[in-house]
Structure formats: structure tokens, C-alpha cells
C-alpha positions as a printed NumPy array, in Angstrom:
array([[-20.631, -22.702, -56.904],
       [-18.466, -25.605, -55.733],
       [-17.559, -24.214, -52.403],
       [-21.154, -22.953, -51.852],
       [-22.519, -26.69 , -52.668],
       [-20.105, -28.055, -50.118],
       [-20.917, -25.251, -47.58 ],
       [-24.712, -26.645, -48.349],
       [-23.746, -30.298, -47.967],
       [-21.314, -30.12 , -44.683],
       [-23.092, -27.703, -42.442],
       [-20.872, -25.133, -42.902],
       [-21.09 , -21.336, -41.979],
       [-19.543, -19.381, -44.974],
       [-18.413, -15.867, -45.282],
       [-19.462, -13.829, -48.466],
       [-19.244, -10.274, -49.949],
       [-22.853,  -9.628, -52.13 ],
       [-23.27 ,  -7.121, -54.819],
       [-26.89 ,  -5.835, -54.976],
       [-28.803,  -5.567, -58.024],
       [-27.086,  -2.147, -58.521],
       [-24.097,  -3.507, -58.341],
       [-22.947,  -1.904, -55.371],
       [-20.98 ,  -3.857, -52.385],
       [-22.593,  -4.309, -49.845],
       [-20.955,  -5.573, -46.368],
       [-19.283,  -8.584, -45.832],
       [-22.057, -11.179, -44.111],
       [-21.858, -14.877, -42.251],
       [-24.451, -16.548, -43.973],
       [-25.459, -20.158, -43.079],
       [-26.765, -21.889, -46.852],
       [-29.711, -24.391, -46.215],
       [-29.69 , -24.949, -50.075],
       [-29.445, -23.908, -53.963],
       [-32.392, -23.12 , -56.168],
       [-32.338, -22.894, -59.815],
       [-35.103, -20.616, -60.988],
       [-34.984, -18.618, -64.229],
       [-32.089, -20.152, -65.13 ],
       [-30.136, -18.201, -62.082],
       [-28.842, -19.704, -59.078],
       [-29.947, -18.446, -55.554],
       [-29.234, -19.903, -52.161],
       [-31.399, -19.662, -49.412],
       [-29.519, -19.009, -46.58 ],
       [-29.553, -17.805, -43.164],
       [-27.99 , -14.16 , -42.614],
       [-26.279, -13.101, -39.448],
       [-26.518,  -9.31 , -40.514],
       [-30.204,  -9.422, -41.163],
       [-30.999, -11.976, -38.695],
       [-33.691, -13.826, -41.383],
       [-33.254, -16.527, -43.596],
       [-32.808, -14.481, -47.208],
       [-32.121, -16.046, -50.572],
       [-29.222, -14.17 , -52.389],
       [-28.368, -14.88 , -56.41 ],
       [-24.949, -16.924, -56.318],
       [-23.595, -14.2  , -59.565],
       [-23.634, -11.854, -56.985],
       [-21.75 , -13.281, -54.369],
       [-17.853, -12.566, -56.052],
       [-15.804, -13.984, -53.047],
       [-16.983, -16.67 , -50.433],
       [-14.642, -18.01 , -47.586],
       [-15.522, -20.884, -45.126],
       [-15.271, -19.765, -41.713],
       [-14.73 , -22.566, -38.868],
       [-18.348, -22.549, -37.395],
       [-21.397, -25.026, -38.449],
       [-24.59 , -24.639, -38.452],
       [-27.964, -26.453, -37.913],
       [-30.349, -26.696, -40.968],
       [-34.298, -26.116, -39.586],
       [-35.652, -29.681, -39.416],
       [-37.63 , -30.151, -42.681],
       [-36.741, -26.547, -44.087],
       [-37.085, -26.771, -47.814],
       [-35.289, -24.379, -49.846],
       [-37.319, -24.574, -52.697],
       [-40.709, -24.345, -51.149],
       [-39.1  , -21.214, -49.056],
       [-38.24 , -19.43 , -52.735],
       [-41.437, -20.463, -53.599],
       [-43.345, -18.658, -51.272],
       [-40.816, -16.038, -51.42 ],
       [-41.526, -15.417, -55.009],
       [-45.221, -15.934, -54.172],
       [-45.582, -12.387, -52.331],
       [-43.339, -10.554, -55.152],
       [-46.726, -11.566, -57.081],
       [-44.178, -13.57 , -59.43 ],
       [-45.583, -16.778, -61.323],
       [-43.009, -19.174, -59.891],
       [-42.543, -22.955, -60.925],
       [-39.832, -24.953, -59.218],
       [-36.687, -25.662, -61.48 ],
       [-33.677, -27.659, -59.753],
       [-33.956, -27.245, -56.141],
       [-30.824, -28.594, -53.696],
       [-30.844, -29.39 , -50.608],
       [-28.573, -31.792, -48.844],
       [-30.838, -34.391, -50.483],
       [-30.638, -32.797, -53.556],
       [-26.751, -32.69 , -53.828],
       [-26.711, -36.047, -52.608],
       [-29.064, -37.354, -55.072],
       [-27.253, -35.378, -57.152],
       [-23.821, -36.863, -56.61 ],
       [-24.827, -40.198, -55.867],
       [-26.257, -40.155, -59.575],
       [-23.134, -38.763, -61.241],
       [-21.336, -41.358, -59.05 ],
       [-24.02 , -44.296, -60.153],
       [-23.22 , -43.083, -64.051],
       [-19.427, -42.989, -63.471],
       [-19.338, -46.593, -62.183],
       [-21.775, -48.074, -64.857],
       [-19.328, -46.609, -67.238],
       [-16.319, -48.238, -65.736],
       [-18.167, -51.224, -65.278]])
């Protein structure tokens, strides 16, 4: 999860292998991660996907190995990830309500609040 928060965070282009939901392998992919969702206590990130050519969102348990390749990429100005799954889950005809959503501005909120906690402790 680590790597694939960084990935989120720098821009970076990563390189994953995906098990389906029937736990077959699929092929290797480049995918480009705009950002992590949280919903029904599962993690997905929405990514783009070089195979499929479309922005997908894949469950992070099912990615077992991911590898940063040397390319970046460039987010879609204002792309949400959450409001993507959203309306993603929306035509599955899935009741859907937002849990932890990260973006760049999430994981930086995110860290800069772990970071804010760590220094009032020290101080």
C-alpha cells in the first residue's frame, strides 16, 4: 500500500500484476494511480490502464506485486477519485457512500496530520 501511496503522491507510472475476482492472473499492466478509495472497508485505486486504455479502479488485495517503472504521469486536472468510484458504483446499481478517499490532497492532508501529531508530541 506504501509504494502505491507514493506512486499516487509523486506522479509515478507503476507496473502491477492483478488477480481477478476468480483469482486468476491476469497480465502484467502499466497503470498510472490518480488515487486510493476506501469503500467497504477494501482499498481500490483508481487508476489509468495502458492495456485497457480507460481509467479503471482495481482492489489493492489483488494487486500481489507492484514495481515503479521510470515514466510519470499527468493526473486529469480536477479528477477526483472518489467521485469517479462513486459514479462507478452508481451504474453497478450499488448504494455507495464515500469512506476515505486519497488523492494527492488526501495523502497530503493525510501526512501533514500525522506529521502535525508527531511534532505536538515532541513538543
Amino acid at each position: 500500500m506504501q509504494e502505491l501511496e507514493n506512486a499516487v503522491a509523486n506522479v509515478w507510472s507503476v507496473e502491477i500484476s492483478y488477480r481477478n475476482s476468480h483469482e486468476e492472473q491476469s497480465p502484467n499492466r502499466v497503470i498510472d494511480p490518480y488515487g486510493v478509495v476506501n469503500w467497504n472497508n477494501k482499498w481500490y485505486t483508481i487508476a489509468f490502464c495502458h492495456l485497457r486504455n480507460e481509467i479503471r479502479s482495481f482492489q489493492v488485495e489483488r494487486i500481489p506485486s507492484i514495481t515503479r517503472t521510470p515514466f510519470s504521469f499527468r493526473r486529469p486536472n480536477e479528477f477526483s477519485a472518489c467521485t469517479f468510484f462513486m459514479n462507478y458504483r452508481a451504474t453497478e446499481s450499488k448504494e455507495y457512500t464515500c469512506g476515505d478517499c486519497f488523492g494527492v490532497n488526501g495523502i497530503l492532508s493525510s501526512l501533514t496530520a500525522s506529521l502535525t501529531a508527531v511534532v505536538s508530541e515532541v513538543v
